[in-house]
C-alpha positions as CSV (number, residue, x, y, z in Angstrom):
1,X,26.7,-54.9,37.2
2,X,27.6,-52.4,34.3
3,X,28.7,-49.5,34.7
4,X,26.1,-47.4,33.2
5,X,24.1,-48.2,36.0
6,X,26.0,-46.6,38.5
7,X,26.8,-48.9,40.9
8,X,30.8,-49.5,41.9
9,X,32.2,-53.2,41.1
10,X,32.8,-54.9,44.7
11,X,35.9,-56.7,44.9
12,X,35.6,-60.2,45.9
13,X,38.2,-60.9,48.8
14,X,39.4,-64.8,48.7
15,X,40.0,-66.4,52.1
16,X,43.3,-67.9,52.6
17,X,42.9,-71.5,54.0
18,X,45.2,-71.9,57.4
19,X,48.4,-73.9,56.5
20,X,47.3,-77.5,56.0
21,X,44.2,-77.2,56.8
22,X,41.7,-77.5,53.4
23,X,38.9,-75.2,53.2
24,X,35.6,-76.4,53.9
25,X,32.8,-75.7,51.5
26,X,31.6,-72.2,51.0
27,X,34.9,-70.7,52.0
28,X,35.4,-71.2,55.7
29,X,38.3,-73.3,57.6
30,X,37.8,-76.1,59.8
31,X,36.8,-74.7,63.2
32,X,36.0,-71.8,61.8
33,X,32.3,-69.9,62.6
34,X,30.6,-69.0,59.8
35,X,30.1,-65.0,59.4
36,X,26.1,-64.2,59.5
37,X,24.8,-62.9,56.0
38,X,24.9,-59.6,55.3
39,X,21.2,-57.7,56.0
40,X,20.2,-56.4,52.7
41,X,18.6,-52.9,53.3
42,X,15.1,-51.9,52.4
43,X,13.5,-51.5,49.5
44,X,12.8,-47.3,50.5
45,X,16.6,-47.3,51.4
46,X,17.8,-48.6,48.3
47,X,15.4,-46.3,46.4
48,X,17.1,-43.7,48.3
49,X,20.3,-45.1,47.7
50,X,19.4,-44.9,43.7
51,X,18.5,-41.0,44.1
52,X,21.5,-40.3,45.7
53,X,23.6,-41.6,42.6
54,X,21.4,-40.7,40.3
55,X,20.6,-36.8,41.7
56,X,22.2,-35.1,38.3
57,X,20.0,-37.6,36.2
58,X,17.1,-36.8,38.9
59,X,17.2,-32.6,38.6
60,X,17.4,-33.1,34.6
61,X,14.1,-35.3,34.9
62,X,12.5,-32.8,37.3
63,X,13.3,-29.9,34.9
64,X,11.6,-32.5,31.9
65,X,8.6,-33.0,34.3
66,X,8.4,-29.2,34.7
67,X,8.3,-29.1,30.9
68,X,5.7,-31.1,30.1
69,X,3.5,-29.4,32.4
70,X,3.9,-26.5,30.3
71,X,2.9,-27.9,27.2
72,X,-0.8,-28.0,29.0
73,X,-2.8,-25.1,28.8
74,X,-2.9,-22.2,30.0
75,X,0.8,-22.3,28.6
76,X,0.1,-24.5,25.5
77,X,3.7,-24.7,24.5
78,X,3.1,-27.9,23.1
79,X,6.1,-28.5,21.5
80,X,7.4,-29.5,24.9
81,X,5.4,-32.5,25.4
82,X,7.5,-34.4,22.8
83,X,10.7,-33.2,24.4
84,X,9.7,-34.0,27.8
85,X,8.9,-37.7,26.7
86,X,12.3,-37.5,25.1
87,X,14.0,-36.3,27.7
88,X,12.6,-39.2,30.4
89,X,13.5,-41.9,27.6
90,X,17.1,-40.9,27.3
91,X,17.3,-40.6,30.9
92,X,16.4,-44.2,31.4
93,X,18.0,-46.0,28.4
94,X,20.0,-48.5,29.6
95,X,19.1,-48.0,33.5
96,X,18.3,-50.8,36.2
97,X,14.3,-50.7,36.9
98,X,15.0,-49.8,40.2
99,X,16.9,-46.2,38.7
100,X,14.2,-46.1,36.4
101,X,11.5,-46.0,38.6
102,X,13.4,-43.0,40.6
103,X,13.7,-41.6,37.6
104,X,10.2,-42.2,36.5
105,X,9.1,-40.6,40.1
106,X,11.6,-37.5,40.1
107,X,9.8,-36.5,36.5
108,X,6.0,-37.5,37.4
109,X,6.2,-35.3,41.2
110,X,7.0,-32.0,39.9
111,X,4.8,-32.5,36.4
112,X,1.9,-33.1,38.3
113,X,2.6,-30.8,41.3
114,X,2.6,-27.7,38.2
115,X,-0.3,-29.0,36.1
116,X,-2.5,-29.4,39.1
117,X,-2.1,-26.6,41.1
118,X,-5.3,-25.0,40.2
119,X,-6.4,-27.2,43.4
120,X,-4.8,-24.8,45.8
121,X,-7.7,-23.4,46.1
122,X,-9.0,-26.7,48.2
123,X,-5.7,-26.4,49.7
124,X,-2.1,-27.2,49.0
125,X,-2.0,-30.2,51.0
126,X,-4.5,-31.3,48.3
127,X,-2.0,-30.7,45.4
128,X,0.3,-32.5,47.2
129,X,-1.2,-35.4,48.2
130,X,-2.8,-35.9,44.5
131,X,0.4,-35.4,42.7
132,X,2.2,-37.9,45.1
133,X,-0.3,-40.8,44.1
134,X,-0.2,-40.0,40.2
135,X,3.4,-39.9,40.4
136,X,3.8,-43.6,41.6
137,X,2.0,-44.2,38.2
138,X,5.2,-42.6,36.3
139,X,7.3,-44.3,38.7
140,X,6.0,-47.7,37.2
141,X,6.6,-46.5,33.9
142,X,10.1,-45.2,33.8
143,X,11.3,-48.6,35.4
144,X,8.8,-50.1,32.1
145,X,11.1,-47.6,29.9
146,X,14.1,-48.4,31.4
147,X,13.9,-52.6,31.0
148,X,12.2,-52.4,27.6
149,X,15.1,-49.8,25.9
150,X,17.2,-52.9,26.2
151,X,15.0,-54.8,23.8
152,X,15.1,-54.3,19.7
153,X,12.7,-51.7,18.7
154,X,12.8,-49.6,22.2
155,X,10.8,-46.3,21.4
156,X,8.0,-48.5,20.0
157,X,7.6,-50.3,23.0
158,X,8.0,-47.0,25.2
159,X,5.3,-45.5,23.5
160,X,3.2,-48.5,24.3
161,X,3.9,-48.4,27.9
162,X,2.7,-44.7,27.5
163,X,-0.2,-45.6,26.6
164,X,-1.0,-48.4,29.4
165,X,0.3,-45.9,32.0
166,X,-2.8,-44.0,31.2
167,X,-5.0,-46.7,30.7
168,X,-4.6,-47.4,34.2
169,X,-4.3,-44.1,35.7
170,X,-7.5,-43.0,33.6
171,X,-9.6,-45.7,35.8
172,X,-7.5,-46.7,39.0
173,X,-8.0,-45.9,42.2
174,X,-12.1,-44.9,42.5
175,X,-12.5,-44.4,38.7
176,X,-9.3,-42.7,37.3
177,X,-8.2,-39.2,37.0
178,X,-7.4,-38.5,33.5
179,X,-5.7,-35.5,34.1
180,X,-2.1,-34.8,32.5
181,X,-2.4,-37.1,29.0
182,X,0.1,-36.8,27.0
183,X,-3.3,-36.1,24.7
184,X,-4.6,-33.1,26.2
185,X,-1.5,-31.4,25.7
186,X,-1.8,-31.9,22.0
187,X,-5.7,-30.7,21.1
188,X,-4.6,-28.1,18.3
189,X,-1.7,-29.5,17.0
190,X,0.1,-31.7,13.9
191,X,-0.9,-34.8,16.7
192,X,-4.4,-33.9,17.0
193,X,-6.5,-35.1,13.4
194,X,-5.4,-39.0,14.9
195,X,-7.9,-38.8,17.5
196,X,-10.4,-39.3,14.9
197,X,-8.5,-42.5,14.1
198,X,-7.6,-44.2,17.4
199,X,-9.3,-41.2,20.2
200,X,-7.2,-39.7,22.7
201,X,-5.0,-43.1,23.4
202,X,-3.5,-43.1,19.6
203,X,-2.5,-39.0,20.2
204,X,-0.6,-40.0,23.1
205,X,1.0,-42.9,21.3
206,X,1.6,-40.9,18.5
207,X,3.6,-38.1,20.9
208,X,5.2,-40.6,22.8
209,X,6.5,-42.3,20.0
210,X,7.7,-39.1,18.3
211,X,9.7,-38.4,21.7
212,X,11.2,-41.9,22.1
213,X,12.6,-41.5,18.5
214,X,14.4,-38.3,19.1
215,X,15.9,-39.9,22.3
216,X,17.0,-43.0,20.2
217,X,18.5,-40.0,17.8
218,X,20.2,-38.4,20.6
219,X,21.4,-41.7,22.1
220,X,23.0,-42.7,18.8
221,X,24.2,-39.2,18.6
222,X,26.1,-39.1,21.3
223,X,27.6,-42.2,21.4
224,X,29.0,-41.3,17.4
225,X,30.5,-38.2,19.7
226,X,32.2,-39.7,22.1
227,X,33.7,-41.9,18.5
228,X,35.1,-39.2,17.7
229,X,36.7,-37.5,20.8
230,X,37.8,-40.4,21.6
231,X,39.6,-41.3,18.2
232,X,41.0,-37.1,18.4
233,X,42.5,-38.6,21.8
234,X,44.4,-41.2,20.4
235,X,42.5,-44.0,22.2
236,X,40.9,-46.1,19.1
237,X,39.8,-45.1,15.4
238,X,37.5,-42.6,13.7
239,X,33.8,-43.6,13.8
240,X,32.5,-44.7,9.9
241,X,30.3,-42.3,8.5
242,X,27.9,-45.1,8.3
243,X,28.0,-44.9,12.2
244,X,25.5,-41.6,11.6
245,X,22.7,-43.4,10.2
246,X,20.9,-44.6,13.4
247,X,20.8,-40.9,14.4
248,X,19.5,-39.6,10.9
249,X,17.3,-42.4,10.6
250,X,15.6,-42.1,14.0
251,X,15.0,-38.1,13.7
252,X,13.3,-38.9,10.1
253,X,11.3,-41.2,11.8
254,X,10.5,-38.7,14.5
255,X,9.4,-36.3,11.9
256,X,7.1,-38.3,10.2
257,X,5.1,-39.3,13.0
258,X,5.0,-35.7,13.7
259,X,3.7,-35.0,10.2
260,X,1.5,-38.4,10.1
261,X,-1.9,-36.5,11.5
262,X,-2.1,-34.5,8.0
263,X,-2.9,-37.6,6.9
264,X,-6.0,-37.8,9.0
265,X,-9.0,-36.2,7.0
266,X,-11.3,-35.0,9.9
267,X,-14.8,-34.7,9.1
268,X,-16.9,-31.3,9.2
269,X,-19.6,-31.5,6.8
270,X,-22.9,-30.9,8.8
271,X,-26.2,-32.8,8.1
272,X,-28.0,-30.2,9.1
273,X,-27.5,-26.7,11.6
274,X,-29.3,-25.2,15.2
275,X,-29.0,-21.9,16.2
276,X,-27.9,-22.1,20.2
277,X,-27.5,-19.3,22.9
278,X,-25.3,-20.4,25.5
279,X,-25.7,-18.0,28.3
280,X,-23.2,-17.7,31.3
281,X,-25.0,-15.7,34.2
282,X,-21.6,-15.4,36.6
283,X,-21.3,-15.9,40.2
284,X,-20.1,-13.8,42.3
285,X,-16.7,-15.0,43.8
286,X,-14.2,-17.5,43.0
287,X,-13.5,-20.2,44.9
288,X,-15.0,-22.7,47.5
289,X,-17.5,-20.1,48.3
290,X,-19.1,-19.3,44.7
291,X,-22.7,-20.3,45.3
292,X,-23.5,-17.2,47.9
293,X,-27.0,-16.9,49.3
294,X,-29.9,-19.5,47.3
295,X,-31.3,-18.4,44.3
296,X,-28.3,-15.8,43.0
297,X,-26.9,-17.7,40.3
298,X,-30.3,-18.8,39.3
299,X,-31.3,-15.0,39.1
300,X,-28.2,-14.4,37.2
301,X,-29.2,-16.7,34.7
302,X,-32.6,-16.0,34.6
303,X,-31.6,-12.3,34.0
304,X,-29.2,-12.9,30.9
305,X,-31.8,-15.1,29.2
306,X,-34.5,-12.1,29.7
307,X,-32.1,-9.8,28.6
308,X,-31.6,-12.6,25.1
309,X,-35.2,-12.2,24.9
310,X,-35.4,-8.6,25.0
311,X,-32.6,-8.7,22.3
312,X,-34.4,-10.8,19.9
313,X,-37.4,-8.8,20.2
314,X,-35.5,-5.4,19.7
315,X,-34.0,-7.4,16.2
316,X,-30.4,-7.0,17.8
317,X,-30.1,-11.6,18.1
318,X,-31.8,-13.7,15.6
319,X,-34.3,-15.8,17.2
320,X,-31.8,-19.1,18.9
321,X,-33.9,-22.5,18.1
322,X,-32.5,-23.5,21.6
323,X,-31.0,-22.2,24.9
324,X,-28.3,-24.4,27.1
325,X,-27.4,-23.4,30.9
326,X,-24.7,-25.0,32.7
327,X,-23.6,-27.2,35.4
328,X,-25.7,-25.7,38.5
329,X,-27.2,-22.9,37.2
330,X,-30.1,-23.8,39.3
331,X,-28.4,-23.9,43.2
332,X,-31.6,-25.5,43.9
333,X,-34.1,-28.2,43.0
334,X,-36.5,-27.0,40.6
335,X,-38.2,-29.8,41.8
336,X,-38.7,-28.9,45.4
337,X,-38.6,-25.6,45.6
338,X,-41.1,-23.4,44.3
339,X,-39.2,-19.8,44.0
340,X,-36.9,-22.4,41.6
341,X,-39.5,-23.8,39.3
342,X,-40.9,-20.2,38.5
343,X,-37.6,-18.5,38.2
344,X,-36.8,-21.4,35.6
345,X,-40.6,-21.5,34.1
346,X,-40.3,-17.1,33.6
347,X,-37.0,-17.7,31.7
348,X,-38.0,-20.1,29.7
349,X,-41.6,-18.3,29.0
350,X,-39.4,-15.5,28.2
351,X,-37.1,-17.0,25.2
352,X,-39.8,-18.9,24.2
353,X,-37.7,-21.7,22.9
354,X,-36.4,-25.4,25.0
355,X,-33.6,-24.7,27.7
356,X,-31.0,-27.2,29.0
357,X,-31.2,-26.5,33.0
358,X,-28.1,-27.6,34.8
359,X,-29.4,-28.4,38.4
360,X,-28.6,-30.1,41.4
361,X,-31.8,-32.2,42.3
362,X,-32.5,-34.3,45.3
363,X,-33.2,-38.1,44.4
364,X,-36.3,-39.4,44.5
365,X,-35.9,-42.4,46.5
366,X,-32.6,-42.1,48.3
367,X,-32.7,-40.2,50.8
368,X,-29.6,-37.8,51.7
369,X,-28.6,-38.3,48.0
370,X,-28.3,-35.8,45.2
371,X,-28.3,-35.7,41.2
372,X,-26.5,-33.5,39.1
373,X,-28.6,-33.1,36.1
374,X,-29.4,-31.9,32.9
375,X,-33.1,-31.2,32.4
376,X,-35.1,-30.2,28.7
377,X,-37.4,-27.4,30.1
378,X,-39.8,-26.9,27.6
379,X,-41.9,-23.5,27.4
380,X,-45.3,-25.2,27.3
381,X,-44.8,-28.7,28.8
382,X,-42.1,-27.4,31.2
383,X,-39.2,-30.0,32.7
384,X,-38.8,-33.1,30.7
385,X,-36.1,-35.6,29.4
386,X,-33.4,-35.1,32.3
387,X,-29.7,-36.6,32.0
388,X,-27.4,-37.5,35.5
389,X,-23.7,-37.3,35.7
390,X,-22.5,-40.8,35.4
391,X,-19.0,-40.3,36.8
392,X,-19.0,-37.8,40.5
393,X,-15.9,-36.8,42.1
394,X,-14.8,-38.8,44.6
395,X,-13.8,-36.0,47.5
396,X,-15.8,-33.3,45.3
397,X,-19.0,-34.8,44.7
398,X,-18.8,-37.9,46.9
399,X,-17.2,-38.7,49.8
400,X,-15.4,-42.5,49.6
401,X,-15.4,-44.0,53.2
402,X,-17.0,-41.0,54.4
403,X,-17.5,-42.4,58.0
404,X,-13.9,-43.6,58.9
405,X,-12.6,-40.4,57.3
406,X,-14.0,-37.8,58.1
407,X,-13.1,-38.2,62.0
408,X,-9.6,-36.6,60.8
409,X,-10.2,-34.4,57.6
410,X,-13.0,-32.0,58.5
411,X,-12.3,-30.2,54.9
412,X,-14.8,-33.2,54.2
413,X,-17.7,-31.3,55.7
414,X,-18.3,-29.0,52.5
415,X,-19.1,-32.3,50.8
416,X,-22.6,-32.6,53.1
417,X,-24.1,-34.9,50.7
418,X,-22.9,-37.6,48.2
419,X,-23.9,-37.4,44.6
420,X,-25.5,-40.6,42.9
421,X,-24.6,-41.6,39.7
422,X,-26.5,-42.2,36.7
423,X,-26.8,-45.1,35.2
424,X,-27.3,-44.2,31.2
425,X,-26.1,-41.9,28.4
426,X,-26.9,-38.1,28.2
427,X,-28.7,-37.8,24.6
428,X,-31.7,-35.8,25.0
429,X,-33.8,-34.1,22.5
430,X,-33.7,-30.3,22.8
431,X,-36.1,-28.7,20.2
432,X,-34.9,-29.5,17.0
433,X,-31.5,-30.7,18.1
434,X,-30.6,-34.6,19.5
435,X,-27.8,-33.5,21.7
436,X,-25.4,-35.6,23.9
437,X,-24.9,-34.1,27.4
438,X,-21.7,-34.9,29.0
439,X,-20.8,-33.1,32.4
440,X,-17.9,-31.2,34.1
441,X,-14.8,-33.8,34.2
442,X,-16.7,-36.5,32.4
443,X,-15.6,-35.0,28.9
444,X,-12.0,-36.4,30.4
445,X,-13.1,-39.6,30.3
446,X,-13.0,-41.3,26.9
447,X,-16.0,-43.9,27.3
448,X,-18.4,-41.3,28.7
449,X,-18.0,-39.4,25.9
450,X,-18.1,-41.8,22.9
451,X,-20.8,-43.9,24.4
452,X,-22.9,-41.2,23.9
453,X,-21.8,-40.5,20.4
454,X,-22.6,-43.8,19.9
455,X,-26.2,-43.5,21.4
456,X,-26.7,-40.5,18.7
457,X,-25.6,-37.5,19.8
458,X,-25.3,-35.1,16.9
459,X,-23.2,-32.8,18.9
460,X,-21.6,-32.5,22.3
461,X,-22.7,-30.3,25.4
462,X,-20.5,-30.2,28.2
463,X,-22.2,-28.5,31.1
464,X,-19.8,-27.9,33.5
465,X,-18.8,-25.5,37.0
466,X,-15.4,-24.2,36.8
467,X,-16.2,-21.4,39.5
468,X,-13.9,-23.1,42.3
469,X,-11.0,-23.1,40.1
470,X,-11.6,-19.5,38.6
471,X,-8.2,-17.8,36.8
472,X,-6.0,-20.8,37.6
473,X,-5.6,-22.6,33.9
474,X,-8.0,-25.2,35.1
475,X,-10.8,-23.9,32.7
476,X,-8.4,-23.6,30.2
477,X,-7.3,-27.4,31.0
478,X,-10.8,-28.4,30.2
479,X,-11.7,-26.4,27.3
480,X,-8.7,-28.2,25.3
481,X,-10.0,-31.4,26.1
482,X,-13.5,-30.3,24.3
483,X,-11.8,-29.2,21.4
484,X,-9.8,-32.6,21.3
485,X,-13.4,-34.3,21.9
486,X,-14.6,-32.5,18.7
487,X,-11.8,-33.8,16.7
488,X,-12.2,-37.3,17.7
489,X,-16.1,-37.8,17.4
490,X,-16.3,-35.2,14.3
491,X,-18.9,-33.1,16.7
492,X,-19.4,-29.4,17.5
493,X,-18.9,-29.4,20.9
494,X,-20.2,-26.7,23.4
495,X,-19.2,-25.7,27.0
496,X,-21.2,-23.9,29.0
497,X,-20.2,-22.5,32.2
498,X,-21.4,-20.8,35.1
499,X,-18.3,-18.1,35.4
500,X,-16.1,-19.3,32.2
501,X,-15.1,-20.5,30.1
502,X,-17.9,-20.8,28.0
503,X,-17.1,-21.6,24.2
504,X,-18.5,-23.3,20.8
505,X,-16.1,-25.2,19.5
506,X,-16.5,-26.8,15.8
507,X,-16.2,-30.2,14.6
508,X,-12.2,-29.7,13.0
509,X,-11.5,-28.9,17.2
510,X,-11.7,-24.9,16.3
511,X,-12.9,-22.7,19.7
512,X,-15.0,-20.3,17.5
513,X,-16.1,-18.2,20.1
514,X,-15.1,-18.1,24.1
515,X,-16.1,-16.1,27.1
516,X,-13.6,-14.3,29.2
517,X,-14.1,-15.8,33.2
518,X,-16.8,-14.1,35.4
519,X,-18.7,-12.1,33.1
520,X,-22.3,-12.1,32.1
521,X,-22.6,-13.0,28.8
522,X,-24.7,-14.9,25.9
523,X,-23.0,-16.8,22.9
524,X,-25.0,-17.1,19.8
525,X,-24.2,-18.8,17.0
526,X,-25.0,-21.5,14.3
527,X,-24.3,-25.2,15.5
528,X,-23.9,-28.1,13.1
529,X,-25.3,-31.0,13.8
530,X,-23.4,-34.3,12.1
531,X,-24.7,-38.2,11.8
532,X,-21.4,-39.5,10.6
533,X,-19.6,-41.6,13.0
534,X,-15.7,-41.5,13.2
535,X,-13.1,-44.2,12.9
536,X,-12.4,-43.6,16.7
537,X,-16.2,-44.4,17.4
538,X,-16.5,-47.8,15.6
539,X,-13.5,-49.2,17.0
540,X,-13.8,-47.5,20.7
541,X,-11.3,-48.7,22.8
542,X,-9.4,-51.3,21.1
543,X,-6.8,-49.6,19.8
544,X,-6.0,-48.3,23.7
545,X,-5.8,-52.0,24.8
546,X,-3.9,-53.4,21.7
547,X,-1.2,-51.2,22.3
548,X,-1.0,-50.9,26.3
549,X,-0.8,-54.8,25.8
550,X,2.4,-55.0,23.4
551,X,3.8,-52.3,25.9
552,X,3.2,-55.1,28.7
553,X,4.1,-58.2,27.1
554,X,7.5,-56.0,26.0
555,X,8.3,-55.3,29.7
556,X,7.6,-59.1,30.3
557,X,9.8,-60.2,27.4
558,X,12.8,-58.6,29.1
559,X,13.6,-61.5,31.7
560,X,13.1,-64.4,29.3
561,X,15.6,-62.8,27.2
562,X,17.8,-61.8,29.5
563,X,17.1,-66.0,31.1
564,X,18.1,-66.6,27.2
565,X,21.4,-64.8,27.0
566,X,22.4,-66.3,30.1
567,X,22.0,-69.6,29.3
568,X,24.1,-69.2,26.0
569,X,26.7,-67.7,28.1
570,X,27.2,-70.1,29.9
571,X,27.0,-73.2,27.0
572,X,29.0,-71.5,25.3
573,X,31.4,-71.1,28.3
574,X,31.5,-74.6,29.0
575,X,32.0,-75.9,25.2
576,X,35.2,-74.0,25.2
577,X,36.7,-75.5,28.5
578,X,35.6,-78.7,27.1
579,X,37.9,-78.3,24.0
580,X,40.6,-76.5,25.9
581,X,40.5,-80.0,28.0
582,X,40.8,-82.2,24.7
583,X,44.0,-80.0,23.7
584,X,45.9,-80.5,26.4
């Protein structure tokens, strides 16, 4: 064992054979009992054994994890992403997969446990529970790190595994939870213009590989330091000057990944423009309780699209060629209940122009079911075209194995009825605009979003409810990932939101204009509509699974070389006995 992996060299005691009695095989006298083998402990106790050592190593990683947490938004200190992933690579170099997956743990708990805390308002057991079970993905990872820095061209290969860590996480357990990409964390910065090459996966490579680098730079670093203290002790001879150039070379390499996005043009000529009015009508309380009596929020809205209409009579707003509500703007089904369908038809008489309903609508064939939707309400031929979230929350929308569960968790009562998913792409024609409707936590998900690109989506809606999550950073989470969206598929991309935010964010990722959390308010404003498909489009997600597979077949290459250096160990081992032998 070396000793950079912590663990104390165990003397090997020799038994002394009794006098003239020869040893019998495997080290024990005649008439001697044979001592039982030693019980090796558990895999948990020798995990806990690892933290134990490791508990400097383990606080440093925590801190890391803390960090990169703050490059998300609402913080946005970006520059901290790269550090973090730095940090956790140096950390690991040269570490058994067993430390490594400690380490990957103690850095993936308290990273998750910060960025997701916007869920304490489901409850902190929630936070908890969710940040355990996306740490065990980090914990795979940093042992992936710490094997693979042994092999030739380490950061590359640690970036890689970046990227398949999220490739699972992103769709394993019940569909993924995308939440905490190294991508998101970088949606207006030099990383950003590569989404439009490779989507969200090739930004996280690109930051992961920036961070791997300067830990290769710091690694080399330190090691010329401890040259040169050691050679001012006396104890061997001054370090080259050539011994700097691993260090130089890997921070140059660092910056120019860093720099390599201004490479990226990103597209932003429009085909053509639509003026839009995104109206936010508020609710009246954050949290789990938002909704209040039936009908409110659907007044709300109804009133702030009268009072647009009243506007654009009075000359104040230019005339909008189109109107979008949000996720639930309608708390009930248009469909069933009357009050609904006339509260929606007096809005839309009012603008005069199509409106995008949000509403929750019962299906038509399954009973106990429900639809989130998005439903064309035209003035004169009223609801139309409708789109239905592909992708529900499991324990927010949908309740997974609802019957064994909810005889112990009776939080699972405010989820009465599952949602069913749809089963196609949101592009829908909304008066003189072919939009692509993507809702709530589906823009996190890359396939939702780039099939509908794909399907002909000029530009992006993202209907979504934020209430429950009101002034925690959550909104603020979600609104960078519609600016990175924008970059990626070269769309204007709008969120509209009950309560906030509610923005218009151009195709170069720009938020243009934003709403400040539970307020009444109307955006207006000119969106351009674009044919022009992106790099990230045509290839969709090959680049993700081209590089999450080098990252794999890197981990796997580990044993066979290490099988490899062993075996030429010991040739080599037995060709010099064999010519000491032919000396003597």
């Amino acid at each position: 064992m070396s000793s950079q992996d912590g663990d104390a060299a165990t003397p090997r005691v020799i038994a002394q054979p009794s006098s003239g009695t020869p040893p019998r095989p495997g080290g024990t006298t005649a008439g001697a009992q044979e001592p039982p083998p030693a019980r090796r402990p558990g895999r948990l106790r020798r995990l806990g054994a690892a933290a134990r050592r490791l508990w400097p190593a383990s606080l440093v990683a925590a801190l890391a994890g803390v960090a990169l947490a703050l490059a998300f938004p609402p913080y946005d200190l970006w520059p901290l992403s790269v550090l973090a992933v730095a940090a956790l690579s140096f950390l690991t170099r040269g570490r058994t997969g067993r430390q490594g997956a400690w380490l990957g743990f103690a850095f993936g708990f308290p990273f998750f446990l910060v960025l997701l805390k916007w869920l304490n308002t489901i409850g902190w057991d929630v936070v908890v529970g969710l940040s355990l079970l996306q740490a065990l993905f980090l914990m795979v990872l940093g042992s992936g790190l710490a094997l693979t820095s042994r092999l030739p061209l380490w950061p590359l290969w640690a970036a890689c595994l970046w990227v398949a860590e999220e490739l699972v996480r992103d769709r394993q357990p019940l569909g993924g939870f995308p939440w905490g990409r190294l991508a998101f964390a970088n949606t207006q910065t030099p990383f950003t213009p590569l989404a439009a090459l490779g989507g969200a996966p090739l930004v996280t490579f690109a930051v992961a590989l920036c961070g791997a680098l300067l830990a290769w730079a710091g690694w080399a670093g330190w090691r010329l330091v401890a040259g040169y203290r050691a050679a001012a002790g006396g104890r061997g001879e001054r370090p080259a000057p050539r011994r700097a150039l691993p260090a130089v070379g890997a921070a140059s390499l660092a910056a120019a990944v860093g720099l390599s996005g201004y490479a990226v043009p990103v597209g932003t000529d429009a085909a053509d423009t639509v003026r839009i009015a995104v109206v936010q009508g508020n609710v009246q309380q954050p949290g789990m309780d938002f909704l209040g009596r039936p009908m409110l929020i659907l007044n709300n809205h109804v009133e702030a699209t009268e009072q647009l209409a009243a506007d654009v009579a009075a000359g104040r707003v230019e005339q909008p060629d189109l109107v979008i509500w949000p996720e639930n703007a309608s708390d009930l089904d248009p469909y069933k209940y009357p009050e609904a369908r006339q509260a929606i038809d007096r809005a839309v008489a009012a603008v005069g122009v199509p409106i995008l309903v949000g509403a929750l609508v019962d299906h038509p064939t399954k009973e106990g079911y429900v639809e989130n939707q998005g439903i064309v309400w035209d003035p004169i031929t009223g609801p139309g075209a409708s789109y239905t979230k592909q992708h529900p929350v499991p324990f927010g929308e949908y309740v997974p194995f609802r019957e064994q569960l909810s005889t112990f968790i009776s939080r699972l009562e405010r989820v009465p009825r599952d949602f069913y998913p749809g089963d196609h792409t949101g592009v829908l024609d909304v008066g003189p605009a072919r939009l692509g409707d993507v809702i709530c936590f589906e823009v996190a998900y890359d396939g939702i979003v780039r099939d509908t690109v794909n399907a002909g989506a000029r530009a992006l809606v993202i209907q979504t409810n934020n209430a429950t999550y009101g002034r925690t950073g959550q909104p603020e989470q979600q609104l960078a990932m519609s600016s990175l969206r924008a970059v990626e598929h070269g769309r204007a991309v709008v969120t509209a939101a009950p309560s906030g935010l509610s923005a218009i964010v151009a195709p170069d990722g720009t938020v243009e204009q934003v709403t400040e959390e539970f307020t009444q308010d109307v955006l207006v404003g000119e969106l351009p509509l674009r044919d022009a498909r992106t790099v990230a489009d045509r290839v969709g997600a090959a680049p993700e699974w081209a590089l999450a597979g080098l990252g794999l077949l890197a981990w796997l290459a580990v044993p066979v070389r290490a099988r490899g250096r062993t075996g030429r160990g010991r040739g080599e081992q037995g060709d010099g006995a064999a010519d000491a032998g032919a000396a003597r």
